[in-house]
N, C-alpha and C positions, 0 to 999 in steps of 0.2 A: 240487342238480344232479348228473346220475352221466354216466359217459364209459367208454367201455372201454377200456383201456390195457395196454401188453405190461407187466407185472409178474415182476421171478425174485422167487420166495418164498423162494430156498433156492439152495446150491450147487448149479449144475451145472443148473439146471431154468428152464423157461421157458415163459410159459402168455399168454393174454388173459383178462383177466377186467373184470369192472362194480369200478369206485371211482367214490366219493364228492367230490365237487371243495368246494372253499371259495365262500363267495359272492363271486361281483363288486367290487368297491369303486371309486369315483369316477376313478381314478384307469387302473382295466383294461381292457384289450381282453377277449373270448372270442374265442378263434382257433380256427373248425372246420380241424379238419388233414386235409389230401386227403395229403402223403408227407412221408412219415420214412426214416431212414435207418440204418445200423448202424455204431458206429464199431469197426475190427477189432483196435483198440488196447486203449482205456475196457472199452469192453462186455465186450471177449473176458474182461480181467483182473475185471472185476465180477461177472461170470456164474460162472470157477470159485473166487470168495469170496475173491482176493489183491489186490484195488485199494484201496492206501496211502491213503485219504480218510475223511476225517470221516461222510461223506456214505453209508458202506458198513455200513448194520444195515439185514439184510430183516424185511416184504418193500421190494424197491426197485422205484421204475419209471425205466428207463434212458434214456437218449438226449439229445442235444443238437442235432440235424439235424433241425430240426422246416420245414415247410412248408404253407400253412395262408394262408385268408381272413377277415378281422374280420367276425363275424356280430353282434357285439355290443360298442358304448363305453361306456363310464362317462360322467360327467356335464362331467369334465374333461380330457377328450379330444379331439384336434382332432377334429372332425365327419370332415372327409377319409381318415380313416384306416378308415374306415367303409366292408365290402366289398373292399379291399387286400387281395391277396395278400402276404405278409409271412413271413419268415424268424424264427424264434424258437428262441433257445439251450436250449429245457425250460423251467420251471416249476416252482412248491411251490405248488400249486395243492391239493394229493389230501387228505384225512383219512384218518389210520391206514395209510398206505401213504409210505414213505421215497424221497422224490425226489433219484433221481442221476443223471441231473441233471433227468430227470423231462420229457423232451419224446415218448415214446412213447405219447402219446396222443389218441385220438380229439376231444378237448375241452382246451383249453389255456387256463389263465386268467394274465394277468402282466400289471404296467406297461407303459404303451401304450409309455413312452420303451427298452422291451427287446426291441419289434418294432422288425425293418426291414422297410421296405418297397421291393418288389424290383421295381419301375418296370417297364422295359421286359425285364428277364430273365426267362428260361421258368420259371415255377414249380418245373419237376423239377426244375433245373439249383439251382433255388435251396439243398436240401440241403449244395450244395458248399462251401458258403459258409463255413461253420467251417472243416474241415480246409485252403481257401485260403487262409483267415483267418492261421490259424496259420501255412503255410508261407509266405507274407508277412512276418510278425511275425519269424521265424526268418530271411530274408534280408536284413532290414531292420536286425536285429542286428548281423551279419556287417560292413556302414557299408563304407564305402572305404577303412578302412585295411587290408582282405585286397589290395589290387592295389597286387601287386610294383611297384616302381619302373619305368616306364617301360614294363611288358612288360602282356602279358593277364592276368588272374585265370584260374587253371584252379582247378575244382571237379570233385569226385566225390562222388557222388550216389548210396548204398546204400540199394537197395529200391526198388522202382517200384509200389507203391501208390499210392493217390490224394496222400498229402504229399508223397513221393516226386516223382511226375509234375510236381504244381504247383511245386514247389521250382525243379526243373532249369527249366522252362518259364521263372519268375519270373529266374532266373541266365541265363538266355540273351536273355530280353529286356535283361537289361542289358548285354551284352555280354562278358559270361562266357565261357569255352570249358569245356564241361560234358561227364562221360561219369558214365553212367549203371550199374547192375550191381544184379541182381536173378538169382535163381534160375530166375525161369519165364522161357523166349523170348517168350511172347504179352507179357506184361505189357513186354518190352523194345520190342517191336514197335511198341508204342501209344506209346513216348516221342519227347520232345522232347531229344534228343541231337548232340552231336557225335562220340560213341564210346558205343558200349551193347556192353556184355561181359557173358557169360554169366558170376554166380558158380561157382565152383571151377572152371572152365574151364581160366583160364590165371591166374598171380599176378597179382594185380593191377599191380602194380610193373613188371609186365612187361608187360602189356599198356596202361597208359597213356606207355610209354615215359620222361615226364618226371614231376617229382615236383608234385603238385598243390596250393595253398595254404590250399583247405578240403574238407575233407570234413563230409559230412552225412549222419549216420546216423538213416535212416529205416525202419531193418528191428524196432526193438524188440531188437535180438539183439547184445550187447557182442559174443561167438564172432567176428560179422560185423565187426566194427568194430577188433577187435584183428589180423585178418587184413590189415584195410585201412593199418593204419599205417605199414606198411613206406614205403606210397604219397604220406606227407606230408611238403610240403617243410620245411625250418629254419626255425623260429618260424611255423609255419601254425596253422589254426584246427580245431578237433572242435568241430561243433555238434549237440549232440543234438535231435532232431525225433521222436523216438520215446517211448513211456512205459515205465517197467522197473519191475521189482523190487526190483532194485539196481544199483551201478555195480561192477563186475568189469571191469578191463582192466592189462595188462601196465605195469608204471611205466614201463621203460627208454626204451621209442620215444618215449612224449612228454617225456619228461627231456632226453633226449639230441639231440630236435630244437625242447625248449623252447616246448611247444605247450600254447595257449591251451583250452580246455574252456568250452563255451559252453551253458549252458540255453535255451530257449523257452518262455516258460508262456504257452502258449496262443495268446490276440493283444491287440493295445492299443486302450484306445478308437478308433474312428476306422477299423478295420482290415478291419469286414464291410461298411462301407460304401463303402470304398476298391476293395474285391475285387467288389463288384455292380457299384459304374461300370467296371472294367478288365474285367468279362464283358460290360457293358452295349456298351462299343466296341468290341469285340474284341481289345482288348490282351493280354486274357487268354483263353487259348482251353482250354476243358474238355470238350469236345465227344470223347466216345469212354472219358470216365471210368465212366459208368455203363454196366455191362454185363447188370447181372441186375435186374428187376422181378419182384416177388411180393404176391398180394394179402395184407395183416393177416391175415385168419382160417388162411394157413400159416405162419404164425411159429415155429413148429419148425422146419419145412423151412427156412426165411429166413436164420437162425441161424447152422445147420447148413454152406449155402451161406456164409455172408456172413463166419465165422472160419476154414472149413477147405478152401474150394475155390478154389484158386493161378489159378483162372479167371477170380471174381469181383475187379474191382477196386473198384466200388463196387454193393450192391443197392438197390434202392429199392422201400422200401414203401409199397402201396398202401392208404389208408382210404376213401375215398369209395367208396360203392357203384356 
């Protein structure tokens, strides 16, 4: 069976081309994928040949934001699953082509138990579902021991990206007081805030007036995050929501106010299924994340768009004809 699929063969480059898939086995879906999507974290760092994973010898075929209808079960598959639209993290599906994580393609094979199926949510919407997933996972982290004794939890919220947006969103449903801070006004615009400050604008410190108990750095950029510290209270939380290169930040600020440094990898079991029902009732609202759609066959131009234009928050590509 062959499929077309965005493949980088190389730094810096990026193409569609015909690969080869693995057969079926008892136990798989084949998922036709109608949208995919770019992650501007993973992809950016994999495309120019610096993403820290096992998973990085070209050529690769990238993505995790896959979206797609079971055109095909195995023999031990629930029948129902048959014709679902379904949410799928990639695949190792390809011969002689390196999947990282391998969901940019037209033709997706994996265990049925690694689709979700995404009920009553709009299929486009469905791509959202990882980076939710994750900023989920990262607030969930956080647990109730961030709120002060008797008073509110304030949070600040670096970057308004799509993690970004769902973070603060997720922190304000629970009754958070959240301000937000990003470099573009549009992307601030689209948030769910209590205070949305332009980065370098004004200090932070000075424009959230009180000292905040977590910050969540969502920009990829330490620069970003070392600026923000001034802004955190005595024994507060850094939780990283971004992917780096490395960690680079000043010791003193968190020394001296005794601050806890928190990873996110990723999300937990349980956590895209959690994020479909909280889109499914509207608890979680994403409406206004996707700003750009582009067919597959411009996948340069999509790229191009979807790592270096401060407009795009998220693009969505299209595969069906």
């Amino acid at each position: 069976m062959n499929a077309k699929a965005i493949v980088i063969p190389e730094p810096n480059s990026v193409e569609l081309r015909e690969v080869r898939l693995t057969e079926p086995g008892a136990d798989d879906v084949v998922v036709q994928t109608f949208y995919t999507s770019i992650s501007a974290g993973t992809e950016r760092m994999l495309l120019g040949g610096r993403l820290p994973h096992p998973m990085l010898s070209f050529p690769v075929v990238p993505g995790y934001e896959s979206v797609g209808r079971v055109a095909q079960a195995g023999a031990n598959v629930p029948p129902e699953l048959l014709g679902q639209w379904v949410y799928i993290g990639g695949a190792r599906c390809f011969v002689d082509v390196n999947p990282a994580w391998g969901g940019q393609s037209s033709v997706l094979i994996a265990d049925y138990r690694r689709v979700v199926p995404l009920n009553s949510v709009e299929p486009h919407q469905g791509v959202l579902l990882a980076l939710a997933a994750t900023a989920l996972h990262g607030v969930d982290l956080l647990g109730d021991a961030e709120h002060a004794s008797g008073t509110q939890r304030r949070a600040l919220v670096l970057g308004q990206g799509p993690v970004g947006q769902i973070a603060a969103r997720l922190l304000r449903r629970q009754g958070t007081w959240v301000a937000v801070s990003d470099r573009d006004a549009g992307r601030l615009e689209r948030s769910s805030a209590d205070l949305a400050t332009l980065a370098g604008d004004t200090p932070l410190k000075e424009a959230l007036g009180e000292p905040v108990h977590t910050i969540i750095e969502a920009t990829g950029s330490m620069a970003a995050l070392a600026d923000a510290l001034p802004a955190l209270a005595e024994g507060g939380t850094v939780l990283l929501l971004g992917y780096y290169d490395e960690l680079r930040l000043p010791y003193m600020p968190l020394f001296l106010k005794q601050a806890r440094l928190l990873t996110a990898r990723e999300w937990a079991p349980g956590d895209l299924v959690r994020c479909r029902d909280m889109i499914a009732d509207g608890t979680l609202d994403l409406r206004g994340l996707i700003t750009h759609t582009l067919p597959v066959a411009q996948v340069s131009a999509a790229y191009q768009t979807a790592l270096n234009d401060p407009a795009c928050l998220k693009l969505l590509l299209e595969w069906a004809a």
